[in-house]
C-alpha positions in Angstrom: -15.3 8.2 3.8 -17.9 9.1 6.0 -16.5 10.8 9.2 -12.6 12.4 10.0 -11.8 12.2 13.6 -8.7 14.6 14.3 -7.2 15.6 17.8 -3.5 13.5 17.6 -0.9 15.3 16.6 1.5 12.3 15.1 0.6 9.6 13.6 -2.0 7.0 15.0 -0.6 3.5 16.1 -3.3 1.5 17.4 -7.6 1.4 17.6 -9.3 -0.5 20.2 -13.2 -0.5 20.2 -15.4 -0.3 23.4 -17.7 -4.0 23.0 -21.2 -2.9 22.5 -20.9 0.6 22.3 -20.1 3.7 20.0 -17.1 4.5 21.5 -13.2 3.7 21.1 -9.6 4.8 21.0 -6.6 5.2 19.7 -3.0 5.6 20.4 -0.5 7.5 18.9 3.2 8.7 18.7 2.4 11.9 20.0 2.1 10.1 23.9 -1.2 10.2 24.3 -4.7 8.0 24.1 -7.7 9.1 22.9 -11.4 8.5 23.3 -14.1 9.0 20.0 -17.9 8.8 19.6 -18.7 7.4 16.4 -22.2 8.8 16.7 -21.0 12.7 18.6 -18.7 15.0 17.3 -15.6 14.7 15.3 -13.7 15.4 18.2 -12.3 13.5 21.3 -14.4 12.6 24.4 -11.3 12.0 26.2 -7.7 12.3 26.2 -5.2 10.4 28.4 -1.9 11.4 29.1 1.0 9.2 30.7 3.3 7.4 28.8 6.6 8.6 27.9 7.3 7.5 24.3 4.6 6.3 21.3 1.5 4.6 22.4 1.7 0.9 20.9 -0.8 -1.2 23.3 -4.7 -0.9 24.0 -7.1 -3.2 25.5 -10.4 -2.4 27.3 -11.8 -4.8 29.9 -14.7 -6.8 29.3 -16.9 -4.9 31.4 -15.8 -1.8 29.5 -14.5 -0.3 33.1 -10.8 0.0 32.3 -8.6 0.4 29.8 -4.5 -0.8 29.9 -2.1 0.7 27.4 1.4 0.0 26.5 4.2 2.1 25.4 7.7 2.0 24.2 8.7 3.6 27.5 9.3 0.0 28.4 5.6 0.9 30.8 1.8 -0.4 31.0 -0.6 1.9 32.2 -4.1 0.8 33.6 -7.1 3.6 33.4 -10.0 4.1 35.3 -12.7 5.0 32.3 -15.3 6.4 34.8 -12.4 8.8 36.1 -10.0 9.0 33.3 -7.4 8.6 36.1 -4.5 6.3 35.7 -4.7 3.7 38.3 -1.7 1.4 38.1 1.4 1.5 36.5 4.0 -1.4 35.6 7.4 -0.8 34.0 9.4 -3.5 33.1 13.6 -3.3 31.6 13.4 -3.4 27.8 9.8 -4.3 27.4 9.3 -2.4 24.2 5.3 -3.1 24.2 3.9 -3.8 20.6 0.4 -5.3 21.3 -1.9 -5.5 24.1 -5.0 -7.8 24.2 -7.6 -8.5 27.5 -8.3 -11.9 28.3 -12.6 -12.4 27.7 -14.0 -12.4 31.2 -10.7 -12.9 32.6 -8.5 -10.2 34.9 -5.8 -11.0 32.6 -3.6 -9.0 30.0 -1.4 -9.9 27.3 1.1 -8.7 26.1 3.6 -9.3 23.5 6.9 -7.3 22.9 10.0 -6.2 21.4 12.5 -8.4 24.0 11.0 -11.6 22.2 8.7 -12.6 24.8 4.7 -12.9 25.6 3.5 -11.5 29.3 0.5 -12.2 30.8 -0.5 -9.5 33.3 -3.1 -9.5 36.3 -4.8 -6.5 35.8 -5.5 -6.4 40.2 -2.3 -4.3 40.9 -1.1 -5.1 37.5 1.1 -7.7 38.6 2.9 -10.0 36.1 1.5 -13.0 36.3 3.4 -15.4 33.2 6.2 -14.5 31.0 6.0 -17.2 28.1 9.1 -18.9 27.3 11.1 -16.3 24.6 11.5 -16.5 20.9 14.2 -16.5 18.8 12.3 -13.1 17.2 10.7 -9.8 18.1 6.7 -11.0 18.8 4.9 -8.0 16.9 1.5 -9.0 17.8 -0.9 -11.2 20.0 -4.5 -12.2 19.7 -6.6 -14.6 22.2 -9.0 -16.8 21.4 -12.6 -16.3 22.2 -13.3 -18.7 25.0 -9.7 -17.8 26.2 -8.4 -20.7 26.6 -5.3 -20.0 24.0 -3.4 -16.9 22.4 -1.2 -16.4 19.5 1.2 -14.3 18.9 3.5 -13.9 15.6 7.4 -12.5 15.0 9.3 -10.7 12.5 11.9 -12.4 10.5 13.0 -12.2 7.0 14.2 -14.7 4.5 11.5 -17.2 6.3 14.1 -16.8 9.5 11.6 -16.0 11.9 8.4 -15.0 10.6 6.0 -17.4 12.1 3.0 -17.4 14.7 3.1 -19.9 18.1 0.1 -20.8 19.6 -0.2 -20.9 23.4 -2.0 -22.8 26.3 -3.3 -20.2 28.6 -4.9 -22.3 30.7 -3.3 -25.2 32.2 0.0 -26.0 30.8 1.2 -22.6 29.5 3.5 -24.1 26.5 3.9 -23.7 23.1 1.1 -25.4 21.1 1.6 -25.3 17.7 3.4 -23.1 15.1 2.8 -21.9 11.5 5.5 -21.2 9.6 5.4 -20.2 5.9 5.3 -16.8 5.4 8.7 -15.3 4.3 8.8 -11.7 6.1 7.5 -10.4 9.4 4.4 -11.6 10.7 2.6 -8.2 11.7 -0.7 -9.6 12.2 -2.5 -13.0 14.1 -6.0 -13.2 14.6 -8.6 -15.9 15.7 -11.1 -16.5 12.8 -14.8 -17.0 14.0 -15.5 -20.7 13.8 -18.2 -21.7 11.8 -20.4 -24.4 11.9 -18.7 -27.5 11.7 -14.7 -26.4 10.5 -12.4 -26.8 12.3 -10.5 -23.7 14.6 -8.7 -21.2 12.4 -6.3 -18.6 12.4 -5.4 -15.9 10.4 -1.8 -14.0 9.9 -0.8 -11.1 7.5 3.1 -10.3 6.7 5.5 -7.8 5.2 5.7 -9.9 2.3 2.6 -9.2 1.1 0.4 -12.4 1.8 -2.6 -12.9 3.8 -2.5 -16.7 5.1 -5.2 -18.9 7.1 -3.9 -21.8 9.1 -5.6 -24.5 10.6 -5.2 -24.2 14.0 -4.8 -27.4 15.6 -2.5 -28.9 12.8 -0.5 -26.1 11.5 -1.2 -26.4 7.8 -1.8 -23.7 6.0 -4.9 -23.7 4.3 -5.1 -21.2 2.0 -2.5 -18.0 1.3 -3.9 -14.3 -0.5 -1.6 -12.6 -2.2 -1.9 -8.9 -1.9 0.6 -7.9 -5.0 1.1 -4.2 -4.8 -0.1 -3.4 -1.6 3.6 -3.4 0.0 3.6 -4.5 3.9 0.4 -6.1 5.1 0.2 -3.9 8.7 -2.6 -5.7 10.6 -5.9 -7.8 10.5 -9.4 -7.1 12.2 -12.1 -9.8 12.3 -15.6 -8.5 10.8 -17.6 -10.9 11.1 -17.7 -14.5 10.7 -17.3 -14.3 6.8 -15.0 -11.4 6.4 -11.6 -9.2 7.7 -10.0 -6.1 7.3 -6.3 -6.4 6.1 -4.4 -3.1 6.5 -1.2 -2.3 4.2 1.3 0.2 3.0 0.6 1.6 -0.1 -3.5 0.6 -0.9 -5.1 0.9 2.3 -7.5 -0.8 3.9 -8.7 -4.0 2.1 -11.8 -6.2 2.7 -11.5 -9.9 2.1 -14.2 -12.4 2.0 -13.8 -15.7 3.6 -15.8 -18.1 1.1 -16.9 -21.7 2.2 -18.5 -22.7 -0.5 -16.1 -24.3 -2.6 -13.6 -25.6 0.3 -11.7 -22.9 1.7 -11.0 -19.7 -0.3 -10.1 -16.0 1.1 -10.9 -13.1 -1.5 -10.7 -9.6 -1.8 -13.8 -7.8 -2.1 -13.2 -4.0 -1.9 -10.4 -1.9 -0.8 -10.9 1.2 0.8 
């Protein structure tokens, strides 16, 4: 370990990173969002205080301006960073936030949440601007894709009821896409994979039941599937770089896996932390 940040005073729910910069935050159950310097002092630049209940959803906008949280308290929040002043404020009836992600270059927000649906939010007023149609299932957790063009989101689920990820036209049509179903728990974790040369689009997902799975994205199949055996609950998945990602679980923290090429498709884990 080389640095402890402490300020919160409950446990810590979410990270979002400022692009290009040392800077980034985290929510928590204790209400409140906070700012870090990686480089500066162990404690925060910033705090921001608003929501009612646990912290659950960050995003920062691409130019780094604004951030937009999400809460429990059925509420998003949008922050002016230069001010630390909370600019807008949305609630909507039983829109239990879990996941907040800003569209790349876009005004847009989504969203996904605990009522079984995806929102997509203009962040000029913070108006809603989409609700996707709903799933059968809680949707824990939404990613979009690079160009932004398409998200994903995943559910929870149990007994392979449930427990997929849905992939989503943001662009034109709006619909459902494609789905990936094989997991066996809840999905707590989608992400966009980096597409190398020449592969085809893929996407990641990590579950309760332990397994780390890559999918391609355009047909559904799953391509490969890491099981994680004593690491209990896989909690979320962070892209490194275009070879690796960061699986959080339970009971052996943080784990970094290696996607390998070389011999067809293979994801391994490399270290755990």
């Amino acid at each position: 370990m080389v640095k402890r940040f402490r300020g919160h005073e409950r446990e810590i729910t979410k990270i979002a990173c400022i692009p290009k910069s040392n800077q980034f935050f985290s929510a928590s159950r204790d209400k409140t969002v906070m700012m870090w310097d990686l480089q500066g002092s162990s404690q925060p630049r910033q705090q921001l205080s608003g929501h009612a209940m646990v912290v659950t959803g960050l995003a920062v906008s691409p130019d780094s301006s604004q951030l937009c949280t999400g809460s429990r308290d059925n509420s998003l929040l949008l922050w002016d960073l230069g001010t630390g002043q909370c600019v807008e404020r949305a609630s909507v009836s039983r829109n239990l936030v879990t996941h907040l992600c800003w569209v790349p270059r876009e005004p847009y927000v989504l969203q996904s949440s605990e009522d079984k649906t995806i929102r997509l939010w203009d962040s000029r007023g913070l108006q809603m601007a989409h609700v996707f149609p709903t799933k059968q299932q809680i949707q824990t957790h939404c990613d979009v894709s690079v160009d932004g063009h398409t998200c994903v989101s995943c559910s929870s689920g149990f007994g392979g009821e449930g427990c997929e990820a849905t992939l989503w036209d943001l662009r034109q049509t709006r619909d459902r896409m494609c789905e990936y179903k094989g997991h066996f728990q809840t999905v707590a974790s989608c992400v966009f994979l980096p597409k190398p040369t020449a592969l085809m689009p893929m996407i990641a997902t990590s579950a309760h039941d332990s397994t780390v799975k890559i999918w391609n994205q355009d047909t559904g199949a799953c391509l490969f599937t890491l099981s994680l055996d004593g690491s209990g609950p896989l909690t979320s998945l962070a892209v490194g770089d275009i070879a690796s990602l960061l699986c959080a679980s339970f009971y052996r923290g943080v784990h970094l896996l290696r996607v390998d090429h070389s011999r067809g498709l293979e994801l391994q884990e490399v270290a755990a932390f």
